[in-house]
N, C-alpha and C positions, 0 to 999 in steps of 0.2 A: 852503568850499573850492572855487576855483573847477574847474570841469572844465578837464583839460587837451583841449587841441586836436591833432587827430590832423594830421599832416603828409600833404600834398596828393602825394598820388600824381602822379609826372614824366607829361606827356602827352609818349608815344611819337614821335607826329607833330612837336612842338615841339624833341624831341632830334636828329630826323634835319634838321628844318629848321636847326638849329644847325649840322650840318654839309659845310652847302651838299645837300641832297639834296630838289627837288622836288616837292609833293604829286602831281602826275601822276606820278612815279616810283614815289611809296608807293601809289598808287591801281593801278598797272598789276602791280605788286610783289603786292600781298593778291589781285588775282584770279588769277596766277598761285601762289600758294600754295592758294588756293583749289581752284582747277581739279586740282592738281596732288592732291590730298587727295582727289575726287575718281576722277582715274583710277586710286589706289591701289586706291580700293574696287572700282572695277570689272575691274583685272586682278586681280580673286579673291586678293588678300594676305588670308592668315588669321592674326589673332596666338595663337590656342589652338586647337594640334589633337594629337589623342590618336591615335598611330598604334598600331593594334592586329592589324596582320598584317603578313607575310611581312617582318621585322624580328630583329634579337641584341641581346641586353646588352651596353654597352660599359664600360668602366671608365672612367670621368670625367678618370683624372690620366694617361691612355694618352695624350689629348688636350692637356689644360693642364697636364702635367708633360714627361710623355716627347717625346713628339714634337717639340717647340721644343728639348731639345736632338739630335735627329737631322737628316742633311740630307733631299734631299726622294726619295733613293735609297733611303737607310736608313729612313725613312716609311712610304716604299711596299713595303719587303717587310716591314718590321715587321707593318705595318697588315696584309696579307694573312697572315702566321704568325697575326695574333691570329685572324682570322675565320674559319682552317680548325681553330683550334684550340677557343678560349674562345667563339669563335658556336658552336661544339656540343658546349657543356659541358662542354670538358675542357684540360688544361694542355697539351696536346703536340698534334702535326700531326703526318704524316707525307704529306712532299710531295718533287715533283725539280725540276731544272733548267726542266725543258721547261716544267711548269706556271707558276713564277714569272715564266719570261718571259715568257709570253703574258697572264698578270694585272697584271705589273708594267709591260710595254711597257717590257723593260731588256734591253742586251743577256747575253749568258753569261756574259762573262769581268766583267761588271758584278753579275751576281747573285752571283757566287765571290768578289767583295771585299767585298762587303754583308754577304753570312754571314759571313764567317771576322771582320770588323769587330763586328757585332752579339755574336758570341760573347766576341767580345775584351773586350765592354763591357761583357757580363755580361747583356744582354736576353735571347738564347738558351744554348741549348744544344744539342751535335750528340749523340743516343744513341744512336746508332750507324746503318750504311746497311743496308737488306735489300734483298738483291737482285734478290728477287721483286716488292715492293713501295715501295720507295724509300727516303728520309732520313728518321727521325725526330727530331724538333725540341721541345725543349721552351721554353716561349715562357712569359718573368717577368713580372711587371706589376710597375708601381712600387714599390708597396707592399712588394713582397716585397722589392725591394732595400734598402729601409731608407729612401726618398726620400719626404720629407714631401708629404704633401697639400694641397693648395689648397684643397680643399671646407670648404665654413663647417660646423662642426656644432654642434650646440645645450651652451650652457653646462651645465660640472657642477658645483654646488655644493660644501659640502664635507660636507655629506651624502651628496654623490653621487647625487643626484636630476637630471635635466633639466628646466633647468627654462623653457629655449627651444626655436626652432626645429621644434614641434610643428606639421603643416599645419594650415591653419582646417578646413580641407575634413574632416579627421582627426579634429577633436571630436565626438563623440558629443553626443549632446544632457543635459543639465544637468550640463554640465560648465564650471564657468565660469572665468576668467582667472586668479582667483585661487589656485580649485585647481590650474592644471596649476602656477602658479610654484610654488606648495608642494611639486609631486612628484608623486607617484604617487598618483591619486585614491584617497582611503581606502575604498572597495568592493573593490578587487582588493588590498590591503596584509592581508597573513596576519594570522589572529589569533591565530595562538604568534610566539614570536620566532622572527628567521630563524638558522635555524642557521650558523655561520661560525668559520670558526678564529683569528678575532683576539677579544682576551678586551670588547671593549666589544660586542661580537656586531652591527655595524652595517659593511652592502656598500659599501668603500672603492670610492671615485671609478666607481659607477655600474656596476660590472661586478662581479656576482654569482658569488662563490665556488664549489668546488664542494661541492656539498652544500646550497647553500639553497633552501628552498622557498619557490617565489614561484607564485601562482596565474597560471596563464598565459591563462585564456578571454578574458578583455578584448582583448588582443593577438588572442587566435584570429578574435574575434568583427569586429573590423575588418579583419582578411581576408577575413571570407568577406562583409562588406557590402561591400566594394569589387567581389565578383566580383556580388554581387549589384546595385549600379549599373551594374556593363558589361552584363548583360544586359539590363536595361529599359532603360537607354540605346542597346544595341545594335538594340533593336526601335521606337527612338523617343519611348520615354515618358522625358523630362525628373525629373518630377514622382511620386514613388511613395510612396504612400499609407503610414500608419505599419502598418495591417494586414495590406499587400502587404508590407509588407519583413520583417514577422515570422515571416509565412509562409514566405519564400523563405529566411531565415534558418534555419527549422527544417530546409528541407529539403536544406538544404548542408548542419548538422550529421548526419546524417544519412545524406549521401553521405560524408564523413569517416569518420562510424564504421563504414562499411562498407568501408575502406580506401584510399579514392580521397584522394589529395591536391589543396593550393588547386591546381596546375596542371593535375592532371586535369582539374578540375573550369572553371578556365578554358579550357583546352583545349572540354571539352564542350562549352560554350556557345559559343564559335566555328563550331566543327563544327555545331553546332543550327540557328544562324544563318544557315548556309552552305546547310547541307541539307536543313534542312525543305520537306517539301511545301509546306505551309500556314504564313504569316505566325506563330510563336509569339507566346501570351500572356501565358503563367505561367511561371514560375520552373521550377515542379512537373514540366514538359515532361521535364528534363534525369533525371529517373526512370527515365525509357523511354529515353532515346537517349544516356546515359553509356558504357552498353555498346559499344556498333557505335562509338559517337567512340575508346574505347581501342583497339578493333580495327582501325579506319583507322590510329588514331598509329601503332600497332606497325607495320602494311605500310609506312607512310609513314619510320619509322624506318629498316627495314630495305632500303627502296630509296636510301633516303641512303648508307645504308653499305655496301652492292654500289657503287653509282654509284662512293663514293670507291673503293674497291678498284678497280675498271676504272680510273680516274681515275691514281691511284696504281703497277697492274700498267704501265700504259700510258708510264707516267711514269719505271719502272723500266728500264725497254725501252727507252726511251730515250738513257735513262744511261747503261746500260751499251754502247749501241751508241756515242757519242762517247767511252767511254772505248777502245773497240776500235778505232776510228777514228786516236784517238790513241797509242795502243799501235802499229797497222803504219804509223803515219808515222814509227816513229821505228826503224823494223827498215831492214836493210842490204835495197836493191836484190834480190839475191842469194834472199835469205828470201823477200821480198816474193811475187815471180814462183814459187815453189815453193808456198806457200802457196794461188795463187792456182790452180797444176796442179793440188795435190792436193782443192783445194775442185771444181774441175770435173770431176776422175777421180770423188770419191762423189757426183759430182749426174747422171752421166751412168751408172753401176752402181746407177741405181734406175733397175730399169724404169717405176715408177710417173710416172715424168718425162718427158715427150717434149723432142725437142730444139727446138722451136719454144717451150718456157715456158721457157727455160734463159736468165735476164735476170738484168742487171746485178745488183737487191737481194736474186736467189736467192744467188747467188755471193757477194758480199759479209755473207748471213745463215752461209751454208754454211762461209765463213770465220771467221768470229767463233765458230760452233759449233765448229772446230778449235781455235780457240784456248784454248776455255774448256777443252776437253777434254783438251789437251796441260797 
């Protein structure tokens, strides 16, 4: 049988010369692709980097679902509702006027047709204003409205196993191709049956009934080796030894059963890294300094949420001062000038006053205090 012959690969060169395109052109052409590859490397372009501070979780379809249909108004307050909301872990904001504008670079009567819009379309929600402290806002994410997903996720059989989409990074070791296509590596697969309310006793489409026992350490165990590679990659070592990682393995099991969870425990090792005297070495380090890292987060917690309340009072004070604003533009002349006697008769029946501080924003506060009061 004779061998067949492989078909001669086109020379590149010979195709461009086919189109009228000189070899000085292709010659000057590759040193500037060249070149050009070059100064990519040297303006510091990185194509993998793991950012690990001062950073929020975003939702993926906030991005490649929601946003493409808003315009770049409704974007931009959206995108700031999520970040005062779901960047600190929670469904709702409570924000005013005065702050969207100055994050949004919108004007007023534009941030008033964004909201009442966004609400109309079901993204927010208004629960009501407080007038010590501002607007509450409850802020949906796609999902929640029913709006399909973009993000690929891994096939389910009809066993209902995954049996794609698993990271490589994510296998453990003697784990091999064959087993994740099968499912669930047979080490972590219970050995009673799992309990389930359908009579073939087998978890339809991947998502586990309630009531079945399924051993969860395997899952636990790739949590805490991830927080275990941020630290030794946080101090530089690439490279960590099967004996070092069993170690440090123990003693995140460890900090768990002593109640700290994986983000404590991530947290600490930030905090470790931050604040260590001395360069750390061991895993083991975060024994002694989990402690004082909870008692930073807490202080750190808590001046986040003074700050918002300042943020928020400030914001409130606001409000309600353009709504008082708007409120005596729209009183009779008459009113107006009585209002403005009786605001300077009680600012001038405090002795504590002298008539030299007696300025325009006293008068104008002193008035809006009539107001609220009448």
């Amino acid at each position: 049988m004779m061998r067949q012959q492989k078909r001669p690969q086109p020379d590149r060169h010979e195709t461009f010369r086919a189109v009228g395109i000189s070899d000085a052109i292709i010659k000057e052409a590759s040193k500037k692709i060249i070149q050009l590859d070059r100064d990519i490397k040297d303006r510091g372009l990185i194509d993998d980097i793991s950012i690990t501070a001062n950073f929020y979780k975003s939702d993926i379809d906030v991005d490649d679902v929601l946003l493409p249909r808003l315009d770049v108004y409704e974007q931009s307050v959206y995108r700031r509702l999520y970040r005062l909301s779901w960047g600190f872990n929670k469904n709702w904001c409570r924000v005013g006027y005065g702050a969207l504008m100055g994050s949004c670079n919108i004007t007023k009567n534009k941030i008033s047709e964004v909201l009442k819009k966004l609400e109309s379309d079901g993204w927010i929600s208004n629960e009501g204003f407080d007038r010590s402290k501002g607007t509450n806002y409850r802020i949906y994410l796609p999902s929640e409205k029913g709006v399909e997903s973009k993000t690929k996720t891994g096939k389910v059989s009809s066993k209902g196993v995954i049996q794609y989409g698993i990271p490589q990074q994510c296998i453990p070791q003697g784990i091999t191709p064959d087993m994740i296509q099968q499912g669930i590596p047979q080490r972590i697969t219970p050995s009673e049956p799992l309990k389930t309310n359908d009579s073939e006793g087998v978890i339809q489409y991947g998502i586990p009934q309630q009531g079945t026992i399924i051993d969860r350490s395997y899952y636990i165990d790739l949590s805490l080796d991830h927080l275990i590679t941020l630290f030794y990659n946080s101090i530089g070592q690439e490279r960590i030894s099967k004996k070092k990682r069993e170690s440090a393995l123990a003693t995140a099991k460890e900090l768990q059963e002593g109640g700290f969870k994986a983000e404590d425990i991530e947290y600490a090792i930030k905090w470790t890294i931050k604040n260590a005297k001395e360069k750390p070495y061991d895993f083991a380090i975060l024994n002694h300094t989990i402690g004082q890292a909870m008692a930073d987060k807490k202080k750190e917690q808590k001046r986040v949420e003074i700050k918002q309340e300042i943020v928020a009072e400030r914001e409130s004070l606001e409000q309600e001062a353009d709504a008082m604003r708007e409120r005596k533009g729209y009183m009779p002349e008459n009113e107006r000038r009585q209002l403005r006697e009786q605001a300077l008769n009680e600012i001038k029946a405090d002795r504590n006053i002298k008539a030299d501080f007696i300025t325009e924003p006293l008068i104008e506060s002193k008035e809006n205090e009539i107001l609220k009061r009448d």
